[in-house]
ROPA-349159 format. One record per residue (C-alpha): chain; residue in one letter; x, y, z; residue number from 0. Coordinates in steps of 0.25 Angstrom, whole numbers. Example, Ala and Ser with C-alpha at 12.3 -4.5 7.8 and 13.67 -1.06 7.14 Angstrom:
BEGIN
[A,A,[49,-18,31],0]
[A,S,[55,-4,29],1]
//
This chain:
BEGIN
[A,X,[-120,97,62],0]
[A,X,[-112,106,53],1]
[A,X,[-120,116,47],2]
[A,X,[-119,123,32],3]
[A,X,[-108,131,29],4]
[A,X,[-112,145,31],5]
[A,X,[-103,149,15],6]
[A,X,[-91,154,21],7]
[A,X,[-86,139,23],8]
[A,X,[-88,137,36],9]
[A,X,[-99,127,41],10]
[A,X,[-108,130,56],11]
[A,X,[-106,120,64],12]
[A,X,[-112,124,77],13]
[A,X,[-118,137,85],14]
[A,X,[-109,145,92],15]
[A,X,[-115,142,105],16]
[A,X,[-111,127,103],17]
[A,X,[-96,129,108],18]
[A,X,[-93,136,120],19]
[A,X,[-80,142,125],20]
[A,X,[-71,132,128],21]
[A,X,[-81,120,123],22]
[A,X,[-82,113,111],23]
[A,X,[-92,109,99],24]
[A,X,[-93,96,91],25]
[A,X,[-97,98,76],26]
[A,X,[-95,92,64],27]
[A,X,[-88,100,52],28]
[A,X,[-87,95,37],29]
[A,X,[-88,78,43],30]
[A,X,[-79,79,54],31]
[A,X,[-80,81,69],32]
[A,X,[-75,96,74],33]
[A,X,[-74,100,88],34]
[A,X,[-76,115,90],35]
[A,X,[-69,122,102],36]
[A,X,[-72,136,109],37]
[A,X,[-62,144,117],38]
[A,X,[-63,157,119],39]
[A,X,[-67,165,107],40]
[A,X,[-62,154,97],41]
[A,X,[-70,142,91],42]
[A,X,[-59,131,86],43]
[A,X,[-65,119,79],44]
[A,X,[-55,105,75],45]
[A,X,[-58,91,72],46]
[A,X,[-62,84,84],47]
[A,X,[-55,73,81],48]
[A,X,[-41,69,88],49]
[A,X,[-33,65,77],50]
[A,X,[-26,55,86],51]
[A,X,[-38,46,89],52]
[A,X,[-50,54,85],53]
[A,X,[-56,58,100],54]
[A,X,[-65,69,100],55]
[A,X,[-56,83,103],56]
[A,X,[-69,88,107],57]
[A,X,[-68,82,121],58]
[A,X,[-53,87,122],59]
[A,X,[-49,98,131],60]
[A,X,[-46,111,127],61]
[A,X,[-33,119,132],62]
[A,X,[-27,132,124],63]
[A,X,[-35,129,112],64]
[A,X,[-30,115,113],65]
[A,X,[-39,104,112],66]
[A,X,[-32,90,118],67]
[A,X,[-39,79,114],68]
[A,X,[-44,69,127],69]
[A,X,[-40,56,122],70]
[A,X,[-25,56,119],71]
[A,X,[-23,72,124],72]
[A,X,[-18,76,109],73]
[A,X,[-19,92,108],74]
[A,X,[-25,99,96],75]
[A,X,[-27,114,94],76]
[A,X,[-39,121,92],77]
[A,X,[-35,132,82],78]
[A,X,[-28,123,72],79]
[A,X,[-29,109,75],80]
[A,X,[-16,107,78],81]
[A,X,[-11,95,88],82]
[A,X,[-1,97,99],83]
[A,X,[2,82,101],84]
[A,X,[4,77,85],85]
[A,X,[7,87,75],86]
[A,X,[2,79,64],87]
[A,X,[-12,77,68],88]
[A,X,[-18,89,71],89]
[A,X,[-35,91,70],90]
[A,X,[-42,98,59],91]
[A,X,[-47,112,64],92]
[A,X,[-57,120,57],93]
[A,X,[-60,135,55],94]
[A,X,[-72,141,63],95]
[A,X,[-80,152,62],96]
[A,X,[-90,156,73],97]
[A,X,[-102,166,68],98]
[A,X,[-114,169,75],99]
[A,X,[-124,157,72],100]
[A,X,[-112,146,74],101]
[A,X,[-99,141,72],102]
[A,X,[-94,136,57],103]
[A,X,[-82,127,54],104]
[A,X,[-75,130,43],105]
[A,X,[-62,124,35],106]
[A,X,[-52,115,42],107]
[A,X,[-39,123,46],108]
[A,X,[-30,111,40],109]
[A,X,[-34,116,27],110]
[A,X,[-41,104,22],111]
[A,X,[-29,101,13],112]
[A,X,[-13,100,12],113]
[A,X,[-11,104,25],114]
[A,X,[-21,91,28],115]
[A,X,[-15,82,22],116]
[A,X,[-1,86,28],117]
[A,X,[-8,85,41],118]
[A,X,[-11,71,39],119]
[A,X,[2,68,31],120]
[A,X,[10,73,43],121]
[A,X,[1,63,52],122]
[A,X,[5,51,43],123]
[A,X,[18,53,44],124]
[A,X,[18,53,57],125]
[A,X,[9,41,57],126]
[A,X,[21,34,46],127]
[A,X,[32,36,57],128]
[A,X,[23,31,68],129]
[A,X,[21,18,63],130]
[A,X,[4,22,67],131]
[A,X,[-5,17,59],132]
[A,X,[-18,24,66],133]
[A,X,[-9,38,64],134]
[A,X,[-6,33,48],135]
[A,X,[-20,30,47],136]
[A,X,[-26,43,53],137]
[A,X,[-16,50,44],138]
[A,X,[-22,44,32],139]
[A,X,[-37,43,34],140]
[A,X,[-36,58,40],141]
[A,X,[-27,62,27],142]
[A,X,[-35,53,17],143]
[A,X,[-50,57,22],144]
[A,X,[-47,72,19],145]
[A,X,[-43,71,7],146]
[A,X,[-28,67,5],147]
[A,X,[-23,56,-7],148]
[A,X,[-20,44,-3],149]
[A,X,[-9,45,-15],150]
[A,X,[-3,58,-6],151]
[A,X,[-3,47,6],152]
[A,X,[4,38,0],153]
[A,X,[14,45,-6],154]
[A,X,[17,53,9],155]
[A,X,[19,40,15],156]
[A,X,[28,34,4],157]
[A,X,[37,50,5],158]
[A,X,[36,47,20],159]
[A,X,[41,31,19],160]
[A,X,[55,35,8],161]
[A,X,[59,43,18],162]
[A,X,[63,34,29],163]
[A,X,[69,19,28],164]
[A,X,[60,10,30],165]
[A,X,[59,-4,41],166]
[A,X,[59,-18,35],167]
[A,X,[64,-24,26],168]
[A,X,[57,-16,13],169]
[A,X,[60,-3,18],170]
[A,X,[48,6,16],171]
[A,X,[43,0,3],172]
[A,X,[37,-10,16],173]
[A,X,[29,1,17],174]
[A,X,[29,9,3],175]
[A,X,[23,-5,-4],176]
[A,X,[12,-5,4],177]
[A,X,[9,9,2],178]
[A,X,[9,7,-13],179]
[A,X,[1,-4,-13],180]
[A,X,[-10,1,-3],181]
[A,X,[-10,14,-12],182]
[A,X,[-15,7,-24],183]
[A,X,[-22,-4,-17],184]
[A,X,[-30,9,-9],185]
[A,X,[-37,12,-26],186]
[A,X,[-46,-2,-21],187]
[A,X,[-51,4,-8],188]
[A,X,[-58,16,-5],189]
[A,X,[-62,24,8],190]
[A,X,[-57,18,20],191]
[A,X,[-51,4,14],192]
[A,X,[-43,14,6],193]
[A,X,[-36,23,17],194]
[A,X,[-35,8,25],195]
[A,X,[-27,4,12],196]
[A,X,[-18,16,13],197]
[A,X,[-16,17,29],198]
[A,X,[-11,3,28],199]
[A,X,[-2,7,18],200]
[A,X,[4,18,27],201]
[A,X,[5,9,38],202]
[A,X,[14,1,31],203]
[A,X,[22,12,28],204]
[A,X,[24,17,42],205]
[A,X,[28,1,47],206]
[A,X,[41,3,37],207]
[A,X,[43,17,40],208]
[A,X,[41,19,55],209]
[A,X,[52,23,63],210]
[A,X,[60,22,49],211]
[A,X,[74,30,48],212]
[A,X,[74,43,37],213]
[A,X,[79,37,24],214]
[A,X,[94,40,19],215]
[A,X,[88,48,5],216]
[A,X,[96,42,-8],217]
[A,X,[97,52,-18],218]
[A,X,[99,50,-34],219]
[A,X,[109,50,-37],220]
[A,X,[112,65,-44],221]
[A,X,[113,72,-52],222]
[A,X,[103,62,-60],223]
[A,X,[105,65,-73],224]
[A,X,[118,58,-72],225]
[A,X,[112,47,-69],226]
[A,X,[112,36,-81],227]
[A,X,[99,28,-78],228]
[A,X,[106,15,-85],229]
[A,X,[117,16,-77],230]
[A,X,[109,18,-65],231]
[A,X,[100,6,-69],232]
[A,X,[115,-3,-68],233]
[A,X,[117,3,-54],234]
[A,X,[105,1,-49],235]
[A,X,[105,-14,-55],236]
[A,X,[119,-15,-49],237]
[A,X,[116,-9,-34],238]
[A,X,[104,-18,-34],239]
[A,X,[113,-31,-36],240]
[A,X,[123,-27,-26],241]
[A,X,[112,-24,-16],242]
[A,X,[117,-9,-15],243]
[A,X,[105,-1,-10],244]
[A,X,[109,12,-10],245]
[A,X,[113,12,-26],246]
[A,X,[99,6,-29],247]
[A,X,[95,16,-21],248]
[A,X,[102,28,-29],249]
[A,X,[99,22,-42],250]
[A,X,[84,21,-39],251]
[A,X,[84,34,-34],252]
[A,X,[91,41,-46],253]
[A,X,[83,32,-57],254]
[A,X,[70,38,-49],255]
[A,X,[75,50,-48],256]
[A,X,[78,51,-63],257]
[A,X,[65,49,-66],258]
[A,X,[68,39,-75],259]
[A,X,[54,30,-81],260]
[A,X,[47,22,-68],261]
[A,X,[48,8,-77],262]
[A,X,[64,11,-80],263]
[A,X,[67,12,-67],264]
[A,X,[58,0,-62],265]
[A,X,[64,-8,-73],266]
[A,X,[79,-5,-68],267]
[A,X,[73,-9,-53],268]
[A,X,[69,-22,-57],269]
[A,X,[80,-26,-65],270]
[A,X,[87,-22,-50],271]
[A,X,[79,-31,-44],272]
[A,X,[79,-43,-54],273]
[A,X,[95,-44,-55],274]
[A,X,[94,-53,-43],275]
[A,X,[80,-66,-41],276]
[A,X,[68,-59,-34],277]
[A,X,[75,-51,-24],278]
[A,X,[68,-51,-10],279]
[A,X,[57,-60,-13],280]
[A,X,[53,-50,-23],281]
[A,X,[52,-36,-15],282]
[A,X,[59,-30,-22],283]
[A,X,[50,-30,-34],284]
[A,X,[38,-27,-23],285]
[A,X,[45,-14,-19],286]
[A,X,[50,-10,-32],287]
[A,X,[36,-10,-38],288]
[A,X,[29,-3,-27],289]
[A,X,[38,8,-27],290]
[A,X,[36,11,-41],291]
[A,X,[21,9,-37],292]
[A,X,[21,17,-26],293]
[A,X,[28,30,-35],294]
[A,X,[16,27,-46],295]
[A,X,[8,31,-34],296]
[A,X,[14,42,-26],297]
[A,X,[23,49,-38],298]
[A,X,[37,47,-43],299]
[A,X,[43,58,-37],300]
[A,X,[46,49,-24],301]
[A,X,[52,36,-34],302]
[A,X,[69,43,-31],303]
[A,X,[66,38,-18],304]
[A,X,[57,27,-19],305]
[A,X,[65,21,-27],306]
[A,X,[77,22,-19],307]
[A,X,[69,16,-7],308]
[A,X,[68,3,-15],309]
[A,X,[84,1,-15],310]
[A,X,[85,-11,-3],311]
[A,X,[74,-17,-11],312]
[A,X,[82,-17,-23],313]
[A,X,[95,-21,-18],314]
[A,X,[93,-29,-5],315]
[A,X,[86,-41,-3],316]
[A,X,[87,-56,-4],317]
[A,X,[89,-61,-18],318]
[A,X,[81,-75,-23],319]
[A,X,[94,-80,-30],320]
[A,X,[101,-82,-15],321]
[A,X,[89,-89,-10],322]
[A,X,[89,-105,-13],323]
[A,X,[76,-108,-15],324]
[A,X,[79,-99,-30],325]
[A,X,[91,-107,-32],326]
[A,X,[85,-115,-42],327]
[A,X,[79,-103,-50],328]
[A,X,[92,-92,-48],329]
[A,X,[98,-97,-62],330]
[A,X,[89,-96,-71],331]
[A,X,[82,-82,-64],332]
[A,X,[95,-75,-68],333]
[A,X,[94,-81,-82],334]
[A,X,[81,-78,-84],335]
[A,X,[85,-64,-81],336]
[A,X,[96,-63,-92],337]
[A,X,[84,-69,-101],338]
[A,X,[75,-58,-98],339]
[A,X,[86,-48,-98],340]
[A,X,[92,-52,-111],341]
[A,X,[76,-54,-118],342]
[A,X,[78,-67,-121],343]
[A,X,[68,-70,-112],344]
[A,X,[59,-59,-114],345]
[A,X,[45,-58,-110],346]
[A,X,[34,-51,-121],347]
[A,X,[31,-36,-121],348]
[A,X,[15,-39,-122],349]
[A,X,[8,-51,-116],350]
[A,X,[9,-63,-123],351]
[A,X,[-5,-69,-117],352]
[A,X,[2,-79,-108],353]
[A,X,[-9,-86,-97],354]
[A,X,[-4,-80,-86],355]
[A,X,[-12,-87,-76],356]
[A,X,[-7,-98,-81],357]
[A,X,[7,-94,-82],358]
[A,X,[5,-89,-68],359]
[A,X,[-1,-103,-62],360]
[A,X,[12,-110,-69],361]
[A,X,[22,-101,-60],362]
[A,X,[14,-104,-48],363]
[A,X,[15,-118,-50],364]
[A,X,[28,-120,-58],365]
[A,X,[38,-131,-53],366]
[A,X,[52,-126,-50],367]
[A,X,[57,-118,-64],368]
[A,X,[44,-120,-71],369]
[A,X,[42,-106,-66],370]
[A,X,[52,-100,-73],371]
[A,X,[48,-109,-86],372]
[A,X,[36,-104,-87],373]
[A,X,[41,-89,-87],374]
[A,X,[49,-93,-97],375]
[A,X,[40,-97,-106],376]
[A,X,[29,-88,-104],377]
[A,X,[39,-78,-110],378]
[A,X,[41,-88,-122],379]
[A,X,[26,-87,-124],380]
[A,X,[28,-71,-124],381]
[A,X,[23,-68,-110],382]
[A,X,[25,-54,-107],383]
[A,X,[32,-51,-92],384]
[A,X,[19,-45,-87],385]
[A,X,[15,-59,-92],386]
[A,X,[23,-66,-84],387]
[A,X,[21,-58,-72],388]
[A,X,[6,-59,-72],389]
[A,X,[9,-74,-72],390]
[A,X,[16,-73,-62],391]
[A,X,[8,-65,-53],392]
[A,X,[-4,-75,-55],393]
[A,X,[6,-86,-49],394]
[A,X,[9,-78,-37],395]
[A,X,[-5,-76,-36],396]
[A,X,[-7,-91,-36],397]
[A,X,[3,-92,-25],398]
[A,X,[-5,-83,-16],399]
[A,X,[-19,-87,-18],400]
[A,X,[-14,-101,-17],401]
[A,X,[-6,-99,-4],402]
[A,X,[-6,-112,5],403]
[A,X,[-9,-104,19],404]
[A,X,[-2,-117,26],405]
[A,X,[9,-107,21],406]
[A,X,[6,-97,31],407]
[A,X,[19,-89,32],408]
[A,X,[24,-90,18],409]
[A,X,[14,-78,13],410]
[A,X,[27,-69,10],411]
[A,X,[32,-80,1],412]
[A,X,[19,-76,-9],413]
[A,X,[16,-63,-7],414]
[A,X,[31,-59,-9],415]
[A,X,[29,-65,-23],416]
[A,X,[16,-59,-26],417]
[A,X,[20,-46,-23],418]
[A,X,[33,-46,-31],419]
[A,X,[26,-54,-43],420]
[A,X,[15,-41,-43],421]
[A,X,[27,-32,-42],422]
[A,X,[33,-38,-55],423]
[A,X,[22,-38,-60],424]
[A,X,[17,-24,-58],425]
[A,X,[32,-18,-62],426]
[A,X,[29,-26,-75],427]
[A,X,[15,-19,-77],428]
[A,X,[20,-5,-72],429]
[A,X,[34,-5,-79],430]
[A,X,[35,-13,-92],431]
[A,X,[42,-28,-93],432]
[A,X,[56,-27,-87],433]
[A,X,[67,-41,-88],434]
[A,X,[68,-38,-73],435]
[A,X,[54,-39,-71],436]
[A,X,[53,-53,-78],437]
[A,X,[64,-57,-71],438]
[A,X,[57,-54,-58],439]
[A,X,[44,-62,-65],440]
[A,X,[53,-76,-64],441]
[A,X,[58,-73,-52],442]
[A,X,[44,-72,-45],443]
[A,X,[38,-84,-51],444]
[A,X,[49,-92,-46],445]
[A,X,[48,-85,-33],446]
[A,X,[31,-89,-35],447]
[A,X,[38,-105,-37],448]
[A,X,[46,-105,-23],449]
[A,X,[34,-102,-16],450]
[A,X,[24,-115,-22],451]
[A,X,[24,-118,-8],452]
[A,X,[14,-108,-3],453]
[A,X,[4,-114,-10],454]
[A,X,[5,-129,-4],455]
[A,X,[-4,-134,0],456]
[A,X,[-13,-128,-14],457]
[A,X,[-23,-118,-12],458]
[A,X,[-36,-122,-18],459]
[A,X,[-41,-106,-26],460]
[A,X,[-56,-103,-27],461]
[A,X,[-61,-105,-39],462]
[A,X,[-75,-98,-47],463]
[A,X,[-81,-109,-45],464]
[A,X,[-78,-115,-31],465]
[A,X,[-80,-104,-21],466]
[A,X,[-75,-112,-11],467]
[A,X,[-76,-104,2],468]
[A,X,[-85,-96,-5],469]
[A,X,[-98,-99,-10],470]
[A,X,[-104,-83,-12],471]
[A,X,[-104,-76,-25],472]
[A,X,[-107,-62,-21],473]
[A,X,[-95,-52,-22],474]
[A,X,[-98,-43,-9],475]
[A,X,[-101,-58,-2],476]
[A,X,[-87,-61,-7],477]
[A,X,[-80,-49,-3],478]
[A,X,[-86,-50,11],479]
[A,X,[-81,-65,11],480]
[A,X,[-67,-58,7],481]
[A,X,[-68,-48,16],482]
[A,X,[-70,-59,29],483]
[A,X,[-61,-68,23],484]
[A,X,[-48,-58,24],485]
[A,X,[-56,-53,38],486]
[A,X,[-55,-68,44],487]
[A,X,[-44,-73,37],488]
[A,X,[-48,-83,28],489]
[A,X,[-39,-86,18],490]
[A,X,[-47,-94,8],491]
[A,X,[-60,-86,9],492]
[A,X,[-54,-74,6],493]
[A,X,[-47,-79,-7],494]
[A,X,[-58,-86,-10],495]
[A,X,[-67,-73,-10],496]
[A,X,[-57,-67,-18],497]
[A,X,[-56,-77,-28],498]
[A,X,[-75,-78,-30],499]
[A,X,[-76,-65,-30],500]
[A,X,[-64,-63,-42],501]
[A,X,[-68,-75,-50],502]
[A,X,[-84,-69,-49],503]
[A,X,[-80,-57,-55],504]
[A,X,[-83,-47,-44],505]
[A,X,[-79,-34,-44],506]
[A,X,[-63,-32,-41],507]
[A,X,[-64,-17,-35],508]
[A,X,[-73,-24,-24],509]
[A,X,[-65,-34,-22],510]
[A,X,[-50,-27,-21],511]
[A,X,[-58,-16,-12],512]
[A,X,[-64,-27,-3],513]
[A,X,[-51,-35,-2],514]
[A,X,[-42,-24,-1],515]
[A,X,[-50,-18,11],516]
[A,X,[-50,-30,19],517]
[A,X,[-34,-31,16],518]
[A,X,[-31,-18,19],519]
[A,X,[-38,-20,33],520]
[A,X,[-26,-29,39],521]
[A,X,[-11,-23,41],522]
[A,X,[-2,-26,29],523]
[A,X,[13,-25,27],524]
[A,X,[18,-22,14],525]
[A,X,[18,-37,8],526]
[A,X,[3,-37,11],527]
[A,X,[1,-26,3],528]
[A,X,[9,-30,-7],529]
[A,X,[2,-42,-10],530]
[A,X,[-13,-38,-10],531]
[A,X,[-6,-26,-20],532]
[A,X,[-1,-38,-29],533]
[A,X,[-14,-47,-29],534]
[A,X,[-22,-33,-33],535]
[A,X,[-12,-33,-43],536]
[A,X,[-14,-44,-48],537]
[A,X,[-29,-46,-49],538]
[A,X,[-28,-34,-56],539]
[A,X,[-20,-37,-66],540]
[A,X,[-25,-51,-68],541]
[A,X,[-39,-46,-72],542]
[A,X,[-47,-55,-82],543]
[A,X,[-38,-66,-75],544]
[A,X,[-47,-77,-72],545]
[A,X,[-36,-78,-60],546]
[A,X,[-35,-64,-56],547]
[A,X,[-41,-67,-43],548]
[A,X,[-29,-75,-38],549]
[A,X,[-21,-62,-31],550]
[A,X,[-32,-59,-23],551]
[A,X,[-36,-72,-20],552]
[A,X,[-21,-74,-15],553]
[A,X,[-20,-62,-7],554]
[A,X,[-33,-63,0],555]
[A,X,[-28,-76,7],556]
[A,X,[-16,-71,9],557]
[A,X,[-22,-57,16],558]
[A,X,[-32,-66,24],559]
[A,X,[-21,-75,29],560]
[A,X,[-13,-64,36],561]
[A,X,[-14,-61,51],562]
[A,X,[-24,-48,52],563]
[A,X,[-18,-37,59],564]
[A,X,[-28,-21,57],565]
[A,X,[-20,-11,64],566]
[A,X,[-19,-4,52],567]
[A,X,[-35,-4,50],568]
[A,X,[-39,0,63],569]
[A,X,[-30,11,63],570]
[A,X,[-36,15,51],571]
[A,X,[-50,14,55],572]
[A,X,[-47,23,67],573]
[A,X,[-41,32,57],574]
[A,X,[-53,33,47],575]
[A,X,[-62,34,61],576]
[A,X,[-56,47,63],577]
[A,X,[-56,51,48],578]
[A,X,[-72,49,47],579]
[A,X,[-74,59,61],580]
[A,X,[-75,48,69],581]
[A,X,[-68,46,85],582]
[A,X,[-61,34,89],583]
[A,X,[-65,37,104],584]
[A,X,[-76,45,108],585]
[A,X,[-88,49,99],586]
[A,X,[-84,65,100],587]
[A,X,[-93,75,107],588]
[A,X,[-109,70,107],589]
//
């Protein structure tokens, strides 16, 4: 047991006679586990935990001052800590003072601070390029648990992520959305459910960027006060429509770089967007937003090259007006457009005090262009756009709680429309009202009419008064019913607890944290984040909605209905094993 510091900061650990030449000595020092060593003359004390999988360096063999670890053979040295067989994860040593009643520990030789949190920086980037989630998991708890800002690790892996081109099809804003998202959904959790959230998060980010090429760096275009930002805005509209990457790229690079206002350059990126009906199924809005979002968080600094990143999303991409089930609908979109653009269709500056539940219940159940009436004349009754996108979010919500699981591998077909109607709407809320964003607003409620088919055959919702498959009233009894839904699977009970324990009144913190922690529990990839970001979103927004509950209802039975798959969480459990002082094998010396 450690003793009391004898004032010089140093803490007696032991008596001398305790370790022998060439033996060792188990103590405990300020909660961890340190394994002194005596060789010769000199007393050496480090961690005696393996970094690799926590075995107990104790029971290693000693060579040279080298201590080799029995398990996987990884080499440490005494004097500083320093591996031999990974050059990022090397073992905290410690000062040590022997006097004549005992031996005293003092302060870490890593410093305690920067030179830390380098350490732990280097292991996860080692972790990113690995494509290792127990190695991106020890890299975070470790950096995490001694003090390091989650903000600090975010904004590492998204420097670390702009630097490479990333796999699939988004690039590596597959991964960067997902970051964002679990960074602001992470303010829900706390302890361990928190650094879960986050490890999750990074994960995503390695599956883009593993094995990923070095990005080609597009620079603005200098020298940038010859930039005109108006005529950039033309290129950068024109570049867009001619699906030329590369001068979106430069465009968005210089108007970054130019520091000119977040909500000017957004604008101009939506009105890149909206030339052409809901590009991509609405990615791009997704991507877009979450940039901007993720800049909020990590700092501006990095938006010439964020910004830039966003250019295929910008440019490529399937178009809805040269698919035929839009045929119908391409026409009058592009009037509509011209409308908006010219303000004779103009939506109000303040909300007008439209029912936007109701509004939003007529998009979701609108016959063929009924949908596009009713936008019409909410405006005439002076809806505002945030309005409208409100409404229109409550109609996507609809299509997700309602979702007929018979329609078992149409899920992307809703969740892509969630996620870009809470992107709209979000760039509404953060930037101001923008034609281009409205414009977006019809082309996602006709996007929420094609899919009626996913709520065939109907979906009965839970009601205040008819719990259903629930007949508890008790808030921690209906979280524990949320909890085991989501753990077995069960669709309906899941939602169903949602829904009681919103339309009771319970608390929300309790709820989002009990929710999220169970989520966060399963892999995700980047739509499943996504989406549970939207339907937090949304609940929020919609307080004092009689309806708010709607988005989480939906995305609990979306969440329960997924395949489970906990890689990510059992690497993370080992990880925060090793944190605490604890040994994944053996119990350390007895």
């Amino acid at each position: 047991m450690t003793k009391p510091a004898n004032g010089n900061g140093f803490t007696k650990v032991c008596a001398s006679a305790d370790v022998g030449d060439g033996a060792f000595k188990l103590v405990r020092h300020r909660g961890a586990p340190v394994a002194l060593f005596r060789q010769g003359e000199k007393l050496y004390a480090i961690d005696n935990r393996c970094p690799h999988m926590g075995f107990p360096l104790c029971k290693g063999e000693v060579h040279e001052g080298i201590v080799v670890c029995p398990w996987h053979h990884w080499k440490f040295d005494l004097a500083t800590g320093g591996c031999f067989s990974a050059g990022e994860y090397d073992v905290t040593a410690y000062e040590v003072k022997e006097e004549a009643d005992g031996v005293f520990l003092g302060e870490a030789l890593d410093g305690g601070g920067e030179r830390l949190f380098l350490r732990h920086e280097g292991a996860l980037r080692e972790g990113l390029k690995a494509g290792d989630p127990f190695q991106i998991a020890k890299a975070a708890a470790t950096y995490l648990k001694a003090g390091g800002e989650s903000k600090r690790l975010v904004r590492f892996a998204a420097e670390r992520a702009l630097e490479l081109d990333g796999n699939g099809p988004g690039g590596v804003w597959g991964g960067l959305t997902s970051l964002a998202n679990a960074a602001h959904l992470s303010k829900y959790l706390d302890g361990e459910a928190r650094t879960l959230a986050l490890v999750q998060a990074l994960v995503e980010v390695s599956n883009v960027i593993s094995g990923a090429s070095p990005r080609r760096p597009v620079r603005p275009l200098e020298p940038l006060e010859r930039n005109d930002p108006q005529r950039l805005r033309r290129l950068l509209l024109n570049f867009a429509d001619k699906r030329t990457s590369i001068g979106v790229e430069r465009c968005l690079a210089t108007l970054a770089a130019r520091q000119l206002p977040p909500e000017t350059i957004a604008h101009w990126s939506y009105e890149a967007i909206a030339q052409h009906l809901y590009p991509s199924t609405g990615h791009p809005h997704d991507f877009l937003f979450r940039a901007f979002d993720l800049l909020d968080q990590v700092g501006w600094d990095l938006a010439p090259t964020a910004l830039g990143t966003l250019a295929p999303q910008l440019a490529d991409g399937a178009r809805a007006e040269e698919r035929d089930n839009w045929t119908p609908y391409v026409e009058r979109l592009f009037v509509t457009r011209k409308r908006l653009q010219s303000g004779e269709l103009k939506p109000a500056e303040n909300p007008g005090g439209i029912d936007m539940h109701a509004l939003g219940v007529r998009l979701a159940e609108s016959v063929k262009h009924e949908v596009l009436d009713a936008l019409d004349e909410a405006l005439a009754k002076g809806a505002s756009a945030a309005e409208l996108s409100r409404a229109l979010n409550v109609g996507w919500a609809l299509r997700l709680a309602r979702y007929a699981l018979v329609n078992e591998t149409d899920w992307d077909q809703v969740f892509h429309g969630v996620i870009a109607a809470d992107s709209i709407d979000q760039a509404i809320r953060r930037f101001g009202p923008h034609p281009a964003l409205a414009a977006s607003v019809y082309d996602s409620a006709v996007a929420l009419y094609l899919t009626q088919s996913l709520n065939i055959p109907k979906v009965t919702l839970p009601e205040k008064d008819k719990p259903g498959l629930l007949a508890v009233d008790d808030p921690k009894a209906l979280l524990a019913a949320l909890e085991n839904a989501l753990e077995l699977r069960r669709p309906e009970l899941a939602g169903a607890a949602v829904a009681h324990y919103c339309l009771r009144g319970y608390p929300d913190a309790e709820l989002l944290r009990a929710m999220l922690g169970a989520m966060f529990r399963d892999n995700g990839d980047f739509h499943t984040f996504q989406t549970i970001r939207a339907c937090v979103n949304q609940f929020e927004a919609l307080k004092g909605d009689a309806y708010r509950h709607l988005p989480l209802v939906g995305v609990a039975r979306m969440f329960a209905a997924q395949r489970m798959q906990r890689e990510v969480l059992m690497s993370t459990q080992f990880a925060l094993k090793l944190s605490r002082g604890e040994y994944l094998a053996g119990d350390g010396e007895q």
